[in-house]
KEFIKE-438614 format. One record per residue: z, x, y of N, C-alpha, C in turn. Coordinates in steps of 0.05 Angstrom, whole numbers, padded with zeros to 5 digits, always signed. Example, Ala and Ser with C-alpha at 12.3 -4.5 7.8 and 13.67 -1.06 7.14 Angstrom:
REM residues 2
+00156+00264-00114+00156+00246-00090+00156+00264-00066+00142+00257-00045+00143+00273-00021+00157+00258+00001
REM end
This chain:
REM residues 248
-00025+03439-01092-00013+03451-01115+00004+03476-01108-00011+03494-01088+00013+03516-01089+00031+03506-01073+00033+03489-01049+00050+03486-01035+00077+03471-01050+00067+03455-01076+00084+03451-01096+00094+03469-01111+00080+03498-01127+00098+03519-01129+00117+03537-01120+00107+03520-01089+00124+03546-01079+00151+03531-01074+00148+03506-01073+00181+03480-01066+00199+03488-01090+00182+03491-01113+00190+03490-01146+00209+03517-01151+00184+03540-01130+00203+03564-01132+00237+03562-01120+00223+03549-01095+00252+03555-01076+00278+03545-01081+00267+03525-01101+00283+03500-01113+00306+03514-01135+00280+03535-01148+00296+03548-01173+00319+03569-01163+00300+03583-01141+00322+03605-01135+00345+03599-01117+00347+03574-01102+00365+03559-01093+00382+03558-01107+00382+03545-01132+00400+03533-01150+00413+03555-01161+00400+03578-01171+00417+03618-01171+00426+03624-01154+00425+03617-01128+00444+03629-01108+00468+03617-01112+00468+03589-01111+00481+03571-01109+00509+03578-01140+00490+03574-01151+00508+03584-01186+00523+03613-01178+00513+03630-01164+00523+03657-01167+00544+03653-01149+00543+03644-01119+00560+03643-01103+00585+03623-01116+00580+03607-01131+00602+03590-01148+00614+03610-01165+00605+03635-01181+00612+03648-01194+00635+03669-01179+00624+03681-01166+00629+03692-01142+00657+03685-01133+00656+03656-01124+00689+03640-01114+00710+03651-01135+00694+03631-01156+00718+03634-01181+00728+03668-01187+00707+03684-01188+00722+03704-01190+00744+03719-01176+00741+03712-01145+00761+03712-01125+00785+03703-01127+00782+03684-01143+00803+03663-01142+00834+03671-01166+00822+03687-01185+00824+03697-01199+00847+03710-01197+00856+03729-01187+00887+03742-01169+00906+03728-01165+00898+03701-01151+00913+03684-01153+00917+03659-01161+00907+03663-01192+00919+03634-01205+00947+03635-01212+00960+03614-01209+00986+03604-01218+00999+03611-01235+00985+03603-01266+00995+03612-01279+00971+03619-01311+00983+03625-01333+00960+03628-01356+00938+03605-01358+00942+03578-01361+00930+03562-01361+00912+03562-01337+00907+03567-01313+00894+03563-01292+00878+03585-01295+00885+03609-01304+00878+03633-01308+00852+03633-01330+00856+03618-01350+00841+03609-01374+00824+03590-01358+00822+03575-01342+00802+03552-01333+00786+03563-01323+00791+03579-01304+00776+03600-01287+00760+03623-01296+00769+03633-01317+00758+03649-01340+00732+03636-01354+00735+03615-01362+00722+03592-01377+00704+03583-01356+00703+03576-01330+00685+03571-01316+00662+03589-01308+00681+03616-01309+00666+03641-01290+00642+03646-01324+00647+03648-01350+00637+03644-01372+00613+03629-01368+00621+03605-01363+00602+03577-01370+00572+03580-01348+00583+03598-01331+00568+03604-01312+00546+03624-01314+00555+03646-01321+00540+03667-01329+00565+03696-01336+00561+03708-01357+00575+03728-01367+00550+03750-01382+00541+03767-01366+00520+03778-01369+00527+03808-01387+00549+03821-01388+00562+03832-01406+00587+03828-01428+00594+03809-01423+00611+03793-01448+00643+03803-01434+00642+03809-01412+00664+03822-01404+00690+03794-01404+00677+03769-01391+00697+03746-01378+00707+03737-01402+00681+03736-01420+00683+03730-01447+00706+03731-01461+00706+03768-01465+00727+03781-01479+00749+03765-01471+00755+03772-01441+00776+03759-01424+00788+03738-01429+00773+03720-01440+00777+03690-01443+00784+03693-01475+00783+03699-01485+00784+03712-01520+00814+03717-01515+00816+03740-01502+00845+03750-01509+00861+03739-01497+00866+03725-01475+00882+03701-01460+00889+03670-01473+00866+03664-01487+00867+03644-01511+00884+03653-01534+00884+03678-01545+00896+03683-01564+00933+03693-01556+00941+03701-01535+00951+03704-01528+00972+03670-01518+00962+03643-01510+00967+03629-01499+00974+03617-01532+00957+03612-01542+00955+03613-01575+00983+03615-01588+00990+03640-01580+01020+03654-01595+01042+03645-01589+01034+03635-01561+01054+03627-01548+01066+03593-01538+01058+03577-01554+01072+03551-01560+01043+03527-01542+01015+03551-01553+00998+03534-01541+00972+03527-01576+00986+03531-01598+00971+03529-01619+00954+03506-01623+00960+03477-01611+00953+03462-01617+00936+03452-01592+00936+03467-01577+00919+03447-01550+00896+03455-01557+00886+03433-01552+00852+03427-01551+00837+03443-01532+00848+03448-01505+00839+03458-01479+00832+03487-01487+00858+03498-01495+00860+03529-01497+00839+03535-01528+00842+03514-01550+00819+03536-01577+00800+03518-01568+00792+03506-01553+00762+03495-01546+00747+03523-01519+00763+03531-01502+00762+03554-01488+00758+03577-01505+00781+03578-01520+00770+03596-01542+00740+03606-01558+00733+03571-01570+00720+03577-01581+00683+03578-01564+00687+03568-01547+00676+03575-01517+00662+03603-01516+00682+03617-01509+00677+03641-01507+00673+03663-01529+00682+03660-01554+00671+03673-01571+00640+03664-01578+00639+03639-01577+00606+03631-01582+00587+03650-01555+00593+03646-01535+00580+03662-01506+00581+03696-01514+00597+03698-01529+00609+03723-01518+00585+03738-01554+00583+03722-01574+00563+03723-01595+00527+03717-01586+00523+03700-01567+00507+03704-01560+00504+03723-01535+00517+03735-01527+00510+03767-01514+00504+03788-01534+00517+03781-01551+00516+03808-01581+00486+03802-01597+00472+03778-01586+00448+03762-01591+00427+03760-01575+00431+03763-01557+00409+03767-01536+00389+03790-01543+00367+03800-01532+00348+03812-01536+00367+03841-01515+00361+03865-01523+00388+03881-01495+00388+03906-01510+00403+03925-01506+00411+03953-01520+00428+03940-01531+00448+03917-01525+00471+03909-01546+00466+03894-01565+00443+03891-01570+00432+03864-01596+00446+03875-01616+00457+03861-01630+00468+03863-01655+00476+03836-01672+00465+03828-01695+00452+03801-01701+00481+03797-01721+00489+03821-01730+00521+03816-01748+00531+03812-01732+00539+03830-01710+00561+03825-01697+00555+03787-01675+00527+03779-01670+00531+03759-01664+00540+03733-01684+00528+03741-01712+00544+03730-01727+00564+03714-01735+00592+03742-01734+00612+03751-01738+00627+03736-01709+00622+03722-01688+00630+03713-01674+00627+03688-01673+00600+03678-01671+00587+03654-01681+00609+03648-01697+00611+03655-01720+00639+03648-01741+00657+03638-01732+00678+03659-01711+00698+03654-01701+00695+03628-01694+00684+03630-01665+00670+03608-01655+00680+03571-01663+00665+03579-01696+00662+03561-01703+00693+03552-01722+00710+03573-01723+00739+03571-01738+00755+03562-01707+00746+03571-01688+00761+03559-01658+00760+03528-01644+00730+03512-01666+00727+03499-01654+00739+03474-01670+00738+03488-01696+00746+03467-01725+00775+03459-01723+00785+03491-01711+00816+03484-01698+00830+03467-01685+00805+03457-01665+00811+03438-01646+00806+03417-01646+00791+03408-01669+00788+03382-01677+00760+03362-01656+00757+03376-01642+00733+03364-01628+00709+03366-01645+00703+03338-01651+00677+03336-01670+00661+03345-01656+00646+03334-01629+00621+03351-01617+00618+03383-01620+00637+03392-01611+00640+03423-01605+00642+03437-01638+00653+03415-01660+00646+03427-01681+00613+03414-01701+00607+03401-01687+00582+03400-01700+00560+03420-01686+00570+03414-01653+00543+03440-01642+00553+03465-01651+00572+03474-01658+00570+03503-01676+00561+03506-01712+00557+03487-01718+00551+03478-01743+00523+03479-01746+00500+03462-01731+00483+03460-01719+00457+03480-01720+00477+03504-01695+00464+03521-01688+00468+03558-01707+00498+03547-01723+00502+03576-01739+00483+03572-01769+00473+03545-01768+00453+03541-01791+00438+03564-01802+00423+03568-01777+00399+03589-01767+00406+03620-01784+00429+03618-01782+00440+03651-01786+00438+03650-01823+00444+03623-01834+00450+03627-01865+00419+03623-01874+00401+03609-01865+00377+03606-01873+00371+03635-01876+00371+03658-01846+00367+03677-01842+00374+03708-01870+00401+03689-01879+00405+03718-01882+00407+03699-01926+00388+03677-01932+00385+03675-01958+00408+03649-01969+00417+03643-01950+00443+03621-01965+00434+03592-01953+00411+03584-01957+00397+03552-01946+00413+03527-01956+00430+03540-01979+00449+03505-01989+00473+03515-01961+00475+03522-01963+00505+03531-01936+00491+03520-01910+00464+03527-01911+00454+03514-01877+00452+03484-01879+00448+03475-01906+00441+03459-01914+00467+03433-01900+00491+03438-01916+00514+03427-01913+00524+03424-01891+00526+03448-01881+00525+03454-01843+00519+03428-01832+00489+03433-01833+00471+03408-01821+00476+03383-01820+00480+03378-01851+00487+03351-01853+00510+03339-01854+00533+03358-01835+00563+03350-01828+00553+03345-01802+00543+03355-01779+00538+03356-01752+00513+03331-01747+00497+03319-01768+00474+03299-01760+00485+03276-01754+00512+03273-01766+00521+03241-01760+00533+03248-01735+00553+03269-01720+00556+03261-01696+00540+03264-01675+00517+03274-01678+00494+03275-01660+00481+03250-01659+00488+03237-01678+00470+03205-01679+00485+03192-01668+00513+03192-01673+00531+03181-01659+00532+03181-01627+00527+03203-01612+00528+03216-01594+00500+03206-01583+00485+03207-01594+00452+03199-01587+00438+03226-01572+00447+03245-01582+00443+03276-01573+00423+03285-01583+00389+03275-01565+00371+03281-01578+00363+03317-01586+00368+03321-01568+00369+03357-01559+00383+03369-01588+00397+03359-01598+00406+03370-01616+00403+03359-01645+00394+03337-01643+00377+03319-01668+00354+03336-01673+00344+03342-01649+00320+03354-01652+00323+03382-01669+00345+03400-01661+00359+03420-01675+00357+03414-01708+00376+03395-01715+00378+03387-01732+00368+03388-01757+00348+03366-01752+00320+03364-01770+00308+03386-01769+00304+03406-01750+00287+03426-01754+00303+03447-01770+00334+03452-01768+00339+03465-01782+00344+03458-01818+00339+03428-01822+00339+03423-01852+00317+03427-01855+00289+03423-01844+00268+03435-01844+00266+03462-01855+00281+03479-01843+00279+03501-01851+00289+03509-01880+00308+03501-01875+00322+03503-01905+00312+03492-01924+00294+03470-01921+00287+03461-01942+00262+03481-01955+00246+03491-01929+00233+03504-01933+00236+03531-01946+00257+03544-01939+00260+03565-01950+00266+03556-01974+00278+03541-01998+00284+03525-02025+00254+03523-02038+00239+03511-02019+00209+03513-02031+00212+03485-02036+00220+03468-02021+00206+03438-02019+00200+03436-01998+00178+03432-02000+00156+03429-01971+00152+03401-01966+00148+03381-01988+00147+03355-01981+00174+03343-01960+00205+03349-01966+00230+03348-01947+00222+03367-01931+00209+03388-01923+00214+03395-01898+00188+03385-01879+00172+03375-01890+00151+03356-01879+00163+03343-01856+00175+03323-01878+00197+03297-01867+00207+03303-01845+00228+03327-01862+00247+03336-01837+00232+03347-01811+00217+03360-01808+00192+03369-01780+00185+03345-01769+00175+03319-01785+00165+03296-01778+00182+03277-01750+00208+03277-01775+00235+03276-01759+00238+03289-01720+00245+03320-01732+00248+03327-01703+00231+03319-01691+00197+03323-01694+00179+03315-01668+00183+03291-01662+00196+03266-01674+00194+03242-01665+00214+03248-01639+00236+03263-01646+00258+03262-01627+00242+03286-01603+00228+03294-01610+00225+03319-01585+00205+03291-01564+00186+03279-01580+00166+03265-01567+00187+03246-01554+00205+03241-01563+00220+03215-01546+00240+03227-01518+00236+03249-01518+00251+03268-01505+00240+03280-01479+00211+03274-01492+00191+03288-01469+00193+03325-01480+00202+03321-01497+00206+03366-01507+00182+03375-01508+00163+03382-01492+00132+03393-01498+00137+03426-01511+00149+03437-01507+00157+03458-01529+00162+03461-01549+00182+03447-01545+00198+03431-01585+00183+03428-01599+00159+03397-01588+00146+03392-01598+00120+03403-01613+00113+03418-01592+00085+03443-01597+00088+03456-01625+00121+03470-01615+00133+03492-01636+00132+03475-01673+00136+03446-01666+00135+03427-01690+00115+03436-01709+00100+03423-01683+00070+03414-01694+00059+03442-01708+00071+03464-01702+00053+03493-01713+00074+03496-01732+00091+03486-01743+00103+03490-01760+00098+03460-01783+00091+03454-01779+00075+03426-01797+00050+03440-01807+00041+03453-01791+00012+03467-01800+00011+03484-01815+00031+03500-01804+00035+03520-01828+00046+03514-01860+00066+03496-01849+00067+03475-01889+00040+03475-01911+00024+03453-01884+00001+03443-01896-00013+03471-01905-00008+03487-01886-00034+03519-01897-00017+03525-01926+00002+03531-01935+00020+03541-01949+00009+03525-01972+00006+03494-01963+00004+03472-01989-00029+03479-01999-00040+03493-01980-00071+03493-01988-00088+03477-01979-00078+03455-01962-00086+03435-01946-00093+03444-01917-00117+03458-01920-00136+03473-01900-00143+03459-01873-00150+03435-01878-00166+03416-01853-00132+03403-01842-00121+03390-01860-00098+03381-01848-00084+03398-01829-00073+03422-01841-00064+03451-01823-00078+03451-01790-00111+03455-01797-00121+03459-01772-00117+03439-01760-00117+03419-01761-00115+03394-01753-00080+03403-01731-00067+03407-01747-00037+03403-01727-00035+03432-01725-00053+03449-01726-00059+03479-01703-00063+03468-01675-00080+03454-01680-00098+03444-01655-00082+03431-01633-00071+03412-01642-00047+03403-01630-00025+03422-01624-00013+03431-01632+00003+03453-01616-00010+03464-01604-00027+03478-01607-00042+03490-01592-00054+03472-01552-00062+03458-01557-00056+03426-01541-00024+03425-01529-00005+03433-01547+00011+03424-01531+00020+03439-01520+00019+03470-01528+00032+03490-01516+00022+03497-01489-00003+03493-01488-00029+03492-01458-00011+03467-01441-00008+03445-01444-00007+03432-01433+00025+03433-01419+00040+03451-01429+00066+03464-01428+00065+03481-01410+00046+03486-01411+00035+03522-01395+00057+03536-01408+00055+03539-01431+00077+03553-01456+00062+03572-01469+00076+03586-01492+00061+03605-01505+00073+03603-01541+00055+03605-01551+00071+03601-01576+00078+03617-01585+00102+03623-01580+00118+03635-01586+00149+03636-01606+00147+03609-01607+00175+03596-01611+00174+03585-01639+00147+03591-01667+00144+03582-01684+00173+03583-01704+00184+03565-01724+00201+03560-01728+00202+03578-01763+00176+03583-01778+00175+03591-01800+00183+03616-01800
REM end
């Protein structure tokens, strides 16, 4: 067993070297791209990679908008880059940090999602659809997460994108829950864990199952509740996880 933790480690921090030194190139490379477009790829990669202060981010923001003005309004490449990086550049404003700021991740998230609508790519506009759910549940507007959701479920089905099915359901879950129908967000919970279990998601799933429980506690349904405590609880051990990730 440890001689397996320790492969697991080397394995992990392998693959960070490896990512950083790729990061690393691209930024080199950088001086001498060609021209705007190459400049934006490179931007967008060094991004996709890791942008730990939102700096490449920005970068990629104002070079898009810029390329934008300039007889590039309609390419897919450039507001899909766009909207790329304002989503990256919102979750830095989102991250846990001295910069957390949940409006301003917001307020990008938004963009984001006006960069991606732009471009007409259904995936890239349902996974911002998806995931900005979260923020309207959050801040009291559950028919808005509501609609969200249920524009982005058909191309995830389409797509067979369990990872984000799983999203999905959990976020009409939510919404339904916050509305105060617990019977649909049953369903909807029921839903995601089918997809987390088909997935192998022992987190997802855990996180489910303690959020099923908590319905049932809410409904007054005491034994049922403990019942799917227990189970997350079960699954989060068997995760070597922490529950942490409850969804209510």
């Amino acid at each position: 067993m440890r001689t397996l933790l320790v492969l697991m480690l080397v394995l992990v921090l392998g693959h960070a070297a490896c990512g950083q030194s790729r990061r690393d190139s691209l930024i080199a490379q950088l001086p001498n791209a060609k021209d705007a477009l190459q400049r934006l790829h490179l931007l967008s990669s060094i991004c996709s990679l890791s942008d730990p202060d939102g700096r490449y981010s920005l970068a990629t923001i104002h070079l898009a908008d810029s390329l934008i003005m300039h007889g590039h309004a309609h390419d897919t490449t450039v507001l899909v880059s766009k909207g790329d990086a304002l989503w990256q550049f919102g979750y830095y404003r989102f991250d846990p940090g001295p910069d957390r700021n949940e409006d301003s991740a917001f307020h990008y998230y938004k963009r984001a999602s006006e960069a991606y609508a732009a471009s007409g790519d259904e995936r890239c506009i349902a996974f911002a659809a998806s995931n900005i759910a979260r923020f309207y549940i959050d801040r009291g507007d559950a028919r808005e997460a509501l609609r969200l959701v249920r524009s982005a479920l058909p191309v995830h089905e389409k797509w067979h994108n369990a990872a984000m099915l799983i999203k999905d359901h959990g976020n009409l879950a939510r919404a339904y829950y916050a509305l105060g129908d617990l019977e649909r967000s049953i369903d909807q919970q029921q839903l995601a864990l089918r997809y987390a279990e088909e997935k192998h998601a022992v987190s997802d799933g855990a996180a489910i199952l303690h959020n099923i429980g908590t319905i049932y506690k809410d409904e007054g349904q005491l034994d049922t509740a403990s019942a799917y405590f227990s189970r997350a609880i079960a699954a989060f051990k068997s995760g070597n996880d922490a529950p942490d990730r409850c969804i209510m």
